[in-house]
C-alpha positions as CSV (number, residue, x, y, z in Angstrom):
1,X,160.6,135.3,68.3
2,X,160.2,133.1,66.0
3,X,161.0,133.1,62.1
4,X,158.0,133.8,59.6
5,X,159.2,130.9,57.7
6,X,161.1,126.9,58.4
7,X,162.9,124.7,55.8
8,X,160.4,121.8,54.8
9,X,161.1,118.4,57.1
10,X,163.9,116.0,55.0
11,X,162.8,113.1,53.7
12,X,159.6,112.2,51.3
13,X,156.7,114.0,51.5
14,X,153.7,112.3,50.8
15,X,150.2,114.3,50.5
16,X,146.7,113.0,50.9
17,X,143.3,113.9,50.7
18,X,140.4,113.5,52.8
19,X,137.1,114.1,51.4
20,X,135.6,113.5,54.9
21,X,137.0,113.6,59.0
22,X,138.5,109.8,59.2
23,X,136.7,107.9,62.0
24,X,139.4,105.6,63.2
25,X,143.3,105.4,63.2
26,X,145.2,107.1,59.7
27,X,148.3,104.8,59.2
28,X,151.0,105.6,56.2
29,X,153.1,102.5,56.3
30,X,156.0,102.3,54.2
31,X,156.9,98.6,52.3
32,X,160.3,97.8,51.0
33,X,161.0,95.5,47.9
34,X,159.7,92.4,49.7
35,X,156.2,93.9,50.9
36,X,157.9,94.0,54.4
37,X,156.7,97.3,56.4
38,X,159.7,99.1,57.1
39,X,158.2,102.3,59.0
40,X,154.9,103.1,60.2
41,X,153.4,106.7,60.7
42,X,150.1,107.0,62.6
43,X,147.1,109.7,63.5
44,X,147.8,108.3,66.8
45,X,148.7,110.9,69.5
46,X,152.6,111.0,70.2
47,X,153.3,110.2,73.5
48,X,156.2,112.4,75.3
49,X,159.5,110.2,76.4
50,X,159.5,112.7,79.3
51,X,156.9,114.4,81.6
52,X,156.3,118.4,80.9
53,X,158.5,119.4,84.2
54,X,161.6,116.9,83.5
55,X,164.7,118.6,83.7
56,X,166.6,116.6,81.5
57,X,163.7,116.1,78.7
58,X,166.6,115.3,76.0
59,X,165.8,114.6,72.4
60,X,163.6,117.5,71.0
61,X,160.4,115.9,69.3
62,X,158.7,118.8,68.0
63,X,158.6,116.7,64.5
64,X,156.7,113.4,66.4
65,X,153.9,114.7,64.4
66,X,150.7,112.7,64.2
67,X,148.9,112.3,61.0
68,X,145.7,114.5,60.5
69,X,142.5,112.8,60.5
70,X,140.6,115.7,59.2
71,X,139.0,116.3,55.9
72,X,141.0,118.2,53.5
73,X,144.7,118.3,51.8
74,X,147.1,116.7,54.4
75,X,150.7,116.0,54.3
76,X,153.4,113.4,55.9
77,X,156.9,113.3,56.0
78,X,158.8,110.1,55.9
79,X,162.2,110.7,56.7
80,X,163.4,108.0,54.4
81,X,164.2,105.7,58.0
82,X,163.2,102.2,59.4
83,X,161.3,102.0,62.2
84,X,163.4,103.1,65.4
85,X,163.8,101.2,68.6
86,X,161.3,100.8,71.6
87,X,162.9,103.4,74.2
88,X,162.8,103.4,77.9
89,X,160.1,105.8,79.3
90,X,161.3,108.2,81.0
91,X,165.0,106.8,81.4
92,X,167.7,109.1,80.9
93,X,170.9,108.6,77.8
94,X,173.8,110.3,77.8
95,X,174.6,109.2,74.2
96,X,172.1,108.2,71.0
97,X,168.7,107.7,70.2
98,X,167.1,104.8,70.0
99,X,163.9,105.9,68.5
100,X,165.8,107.1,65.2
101,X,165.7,104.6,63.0
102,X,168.3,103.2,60.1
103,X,168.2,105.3,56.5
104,X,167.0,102.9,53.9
105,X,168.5,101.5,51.2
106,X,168.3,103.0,47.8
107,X,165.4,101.1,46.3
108,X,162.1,101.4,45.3
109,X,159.0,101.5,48.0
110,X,155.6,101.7,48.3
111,X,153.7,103.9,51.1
112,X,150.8,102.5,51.6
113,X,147.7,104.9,53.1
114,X,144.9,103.4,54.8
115,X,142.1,105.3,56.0
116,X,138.4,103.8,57.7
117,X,139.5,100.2,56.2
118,X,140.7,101.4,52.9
119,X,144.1,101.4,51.5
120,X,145.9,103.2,48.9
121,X,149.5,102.9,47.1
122,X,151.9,105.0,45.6
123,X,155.4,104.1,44.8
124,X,158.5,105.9,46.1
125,X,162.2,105.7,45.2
126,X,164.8,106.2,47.4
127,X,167.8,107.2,45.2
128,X,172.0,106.7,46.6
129,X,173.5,109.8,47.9
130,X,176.0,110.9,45.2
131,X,178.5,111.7,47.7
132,X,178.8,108.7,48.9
133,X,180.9,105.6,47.1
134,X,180.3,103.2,49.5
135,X,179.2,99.4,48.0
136,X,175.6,98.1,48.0
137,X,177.1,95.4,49.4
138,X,178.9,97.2,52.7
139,X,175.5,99.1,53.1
140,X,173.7,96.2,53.1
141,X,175.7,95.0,55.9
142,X,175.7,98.2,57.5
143,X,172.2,98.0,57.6
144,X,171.8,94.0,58.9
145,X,174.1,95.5,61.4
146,X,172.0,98.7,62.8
147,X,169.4,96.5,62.6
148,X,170.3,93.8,64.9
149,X,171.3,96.9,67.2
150,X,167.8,98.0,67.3
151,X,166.1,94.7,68.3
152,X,168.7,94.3,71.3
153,X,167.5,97.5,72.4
154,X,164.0,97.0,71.8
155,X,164.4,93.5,74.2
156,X,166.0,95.2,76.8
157,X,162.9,98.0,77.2
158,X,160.6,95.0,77.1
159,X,162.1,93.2,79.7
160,X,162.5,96.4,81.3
161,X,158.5,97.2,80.9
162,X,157.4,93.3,81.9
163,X,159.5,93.5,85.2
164,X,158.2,96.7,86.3
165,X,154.2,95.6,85.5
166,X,155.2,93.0,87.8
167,X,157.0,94.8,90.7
168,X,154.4,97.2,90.7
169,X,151.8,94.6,91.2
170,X,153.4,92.7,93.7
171,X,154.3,96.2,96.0
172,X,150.3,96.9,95.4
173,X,149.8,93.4,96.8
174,X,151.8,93.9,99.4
175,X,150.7,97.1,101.0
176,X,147.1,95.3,100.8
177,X,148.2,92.8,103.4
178,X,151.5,94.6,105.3
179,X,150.3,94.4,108.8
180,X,148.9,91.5,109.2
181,X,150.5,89.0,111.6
182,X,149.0,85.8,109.3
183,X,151.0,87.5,105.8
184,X,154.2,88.5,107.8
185,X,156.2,85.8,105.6
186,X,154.5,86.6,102.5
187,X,155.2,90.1,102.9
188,X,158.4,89.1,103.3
189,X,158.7,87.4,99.9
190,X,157.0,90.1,98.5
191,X,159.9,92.5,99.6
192,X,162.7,90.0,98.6
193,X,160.9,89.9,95.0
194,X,160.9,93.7,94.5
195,X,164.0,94.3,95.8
196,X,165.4,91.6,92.9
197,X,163.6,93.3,90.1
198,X,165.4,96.7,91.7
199,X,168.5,94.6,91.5
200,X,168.0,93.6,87.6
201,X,166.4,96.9,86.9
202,X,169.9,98.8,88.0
203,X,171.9,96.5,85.5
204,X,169.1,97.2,82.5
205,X,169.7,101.0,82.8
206,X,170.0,103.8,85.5
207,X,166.7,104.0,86.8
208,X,168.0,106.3,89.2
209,X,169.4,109.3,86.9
210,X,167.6,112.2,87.0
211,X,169.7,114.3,84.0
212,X,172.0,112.7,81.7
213,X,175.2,113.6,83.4
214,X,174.5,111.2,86.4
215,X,174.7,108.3,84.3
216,X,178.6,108.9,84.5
217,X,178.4,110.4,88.0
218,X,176.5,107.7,89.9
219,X,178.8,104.8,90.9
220,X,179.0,101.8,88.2
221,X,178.3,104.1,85.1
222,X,176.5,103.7,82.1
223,X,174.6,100.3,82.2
224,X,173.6,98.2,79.5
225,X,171.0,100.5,77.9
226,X,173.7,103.7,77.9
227,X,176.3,101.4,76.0
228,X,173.9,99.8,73.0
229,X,172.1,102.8,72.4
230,X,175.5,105.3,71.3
231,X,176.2,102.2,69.5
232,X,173.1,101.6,67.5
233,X,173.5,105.5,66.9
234,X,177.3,104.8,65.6
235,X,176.5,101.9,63.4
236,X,174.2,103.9,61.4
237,X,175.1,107.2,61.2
238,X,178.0,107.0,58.7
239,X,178.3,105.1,55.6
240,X,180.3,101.6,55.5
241,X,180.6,98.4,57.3
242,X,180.7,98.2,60.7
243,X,184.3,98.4,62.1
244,X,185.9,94.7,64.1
245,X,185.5,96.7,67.6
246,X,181.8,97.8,67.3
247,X,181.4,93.9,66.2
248,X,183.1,93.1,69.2
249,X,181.3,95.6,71.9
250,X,177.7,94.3,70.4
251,X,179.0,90.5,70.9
252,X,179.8,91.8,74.6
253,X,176.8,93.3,75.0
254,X,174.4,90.9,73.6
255,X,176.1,88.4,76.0
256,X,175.3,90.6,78.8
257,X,171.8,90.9,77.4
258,X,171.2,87.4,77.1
259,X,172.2,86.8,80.6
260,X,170.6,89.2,82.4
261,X,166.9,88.4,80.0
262,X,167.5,84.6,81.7
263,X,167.5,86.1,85.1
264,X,164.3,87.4,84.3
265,X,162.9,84.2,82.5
266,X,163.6,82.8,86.1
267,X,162.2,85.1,88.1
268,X,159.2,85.0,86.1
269,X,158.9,80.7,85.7
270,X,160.1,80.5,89.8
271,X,160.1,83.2,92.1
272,X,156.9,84.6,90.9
273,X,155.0,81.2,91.1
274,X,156.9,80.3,93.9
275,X,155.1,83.9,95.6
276,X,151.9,83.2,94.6
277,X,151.8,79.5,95.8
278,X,152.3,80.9,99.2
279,X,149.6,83.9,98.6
280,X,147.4,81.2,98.1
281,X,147.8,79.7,101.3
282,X,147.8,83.1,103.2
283,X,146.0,86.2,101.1
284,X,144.4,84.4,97.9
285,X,144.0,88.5,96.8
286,X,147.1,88.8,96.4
287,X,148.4,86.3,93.3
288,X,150.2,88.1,90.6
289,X,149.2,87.3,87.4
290,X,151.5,85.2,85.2
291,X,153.1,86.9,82.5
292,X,153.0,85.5,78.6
C-alpha cells in the first residue's frame, strides 16, 4: 500500500501560475552566470527508455515529470543538475546513467519560464554543501570533466540513432526489390551494408542484451557505451578532481570513439553513395537518402 504521505523531490522548487490552459510547449530553462542554458524542463510528454513489457526496464523514472500546462498554481523541481546525456533507446547498462546530469556549481542562476511566447525570470542560488571542503577550483575541473563525459556519450547515441535510420531504410529498400533477377547484385550490396552497420552497431553497445546481466554474459563484454556511461556516473558523483586513471580510461575511450565515428563518416560519404549509384541503374525507388 502506499504511504499517505512522500518527502518533497530535492532540489529547487519553483512555482508558477497559470491564469489560463497554456496552448503550446511550457519550458523552465535554467541559465548559469553566463546566460548559458544549463537544464531544460518541458510540458512535453516523457518518453519511456523502455517499452511497458521490458524485463529489464532499469532506471525508475517515476520523477520524469512533465510540466503542467493547465491553469492554476503549478510547481517544478529542478534538481540543481545540468542537462544529462542523450541515452540509447531501449539499450540495456549494467552500470550508470547517462540521463543524470552533473550538480551545478554554487552560483547564482536564473530559471527562466516561458509560456505561449512569454518569458519570465527569477533568480536562484545554488549555495556549497557545508560538508564538503573541496576547492572551487577542483570542482570546476570536476565539472569540465563530467562534462566532456556527457558529450562523448551523447555522440555515440547519435551515431548510434543515424546508422540505424539508415539500416532500416536500406532493409525496407531491399525487401521492395528481393526477388527480382534484374536487383540480385543490389540486393546484395544492400545485405553487405546492413550487415556493416550490425558490425559497427555491436562495437557502439550490446544491441543484443536483453537484461543487464548479459552485457557481461555475452562474449566480448561491455562495449563502448557500458564503459563511458559508469564513468560519466563516477566522475560526478563525488566531490574532487578526477583521479590520473579515469583521465586515462576516457583518453582510451574517446580514441575508440573517434575511430569507430570515422567508420561511420565512411560508410555514410562511400558505401551509402556507392549503393545508391547502383539503385539508380537498377531500382531508382530504392536510393537512400543522404544523411546531413
Amino acid at each position: 500500500m502506499k504511504a499517505a504521505g512522500e518527502n518533497p523531490r530535492a532540489g529547487a522548487i519553483v512555482h508558477y501560475w497559470l491564469k489560463y490552459d497554456a496552448k503550446g510547449e511550457v519550458t523552465l530553462e535554467i541559465l548559469d552566470g553566463k546566460g548559458m542554458v544549463a537544464r531544460t524542463l518541458s510540458s512535453r510528454k516523457v518518453e519511456p527508455d523502455a517499452p511497458p513489457d521490458d524485463p529489464d526496464p532499469g532506471w525508475d523514472e517515476s520523477e520524469r515529470k512533465p510540466l503542467s500546462k493547465q491553469a492554476g498554481l503549478q510547481r517544478a523541481v529542478w534538481d540543481l543538475r545540468y542537462e544529462g546525456a542523450t541515452p540509447i533507446r531501449p539499450a540495456k547498462l549494467d552500470s550508470g546513467d547517462p540521463k543524470e546530469g552533473p550538480l551545478v556549481l554554487p552560483g547564482t542562476y536564473a530559471a527562466r519560464l516561458t509560456v505561449d511566447g512569454r518569458s519570465y525570470s527569477t533568480p536562484v542560488e545554488v549555495r556549497p554543501d557545508p560538508r564538503v571542503a573541496v576547492s572551487r577550483e577542483e570542482l570546476e575541473e570536476q565539472i569540465v570533466f563530467a562534462l566532456g563525459l556527457r558529450d562523448e556519450l551523447t555522440r555515440l547515441a547519435a551515431v548510434v540513432r543515424d546508422l540505424r535510420a539508415v539500416r532500416e531504410q536500406v532493409r525496407a529498400r531491399g525487401a521492395a526489390v528481393r526477388g527480382r533477377a534484374d536487383a540480385a547484385p543490389l540486393v546484395d550490396a544492400a545485405d553487405a551494408l546492413v550487415a556493416r552497420c550490425d558490425d559497427l552497431e555491436e562495437r557502439l553497445h550490446n544491441p543484443k542484451a536483453e537484461i543487464s546481466y548479459d552485457i557481461l554474459a555475452m562474449p566480448g563484454g561491455a562495449k563502448r557505451y557500458s564503459r563511458l556511461a559508469p564513468l560519466y556516473s563516477w566522475s560526478h558523483e563525488g566531490d574532487g578532481r578526477p583521479t590520473q586513471g579515469m583521465r586515462e580510461v576516457h583518453a582510451e575511450l574517446r580514441k575508440e570513439l573517434d575511430a569507430l565515428a570515422a567508420e561511420w563518416s565512411a560508410v555514410l560519404q562511400r558505401d551509402v553513395p556507392a549503393l545508391n549509384a547502383k539503385a539508380r541503374e537498377l531500382a531508382p525507388d530504392f536510393v537512400v537518402p543522404a544523411k546531413d
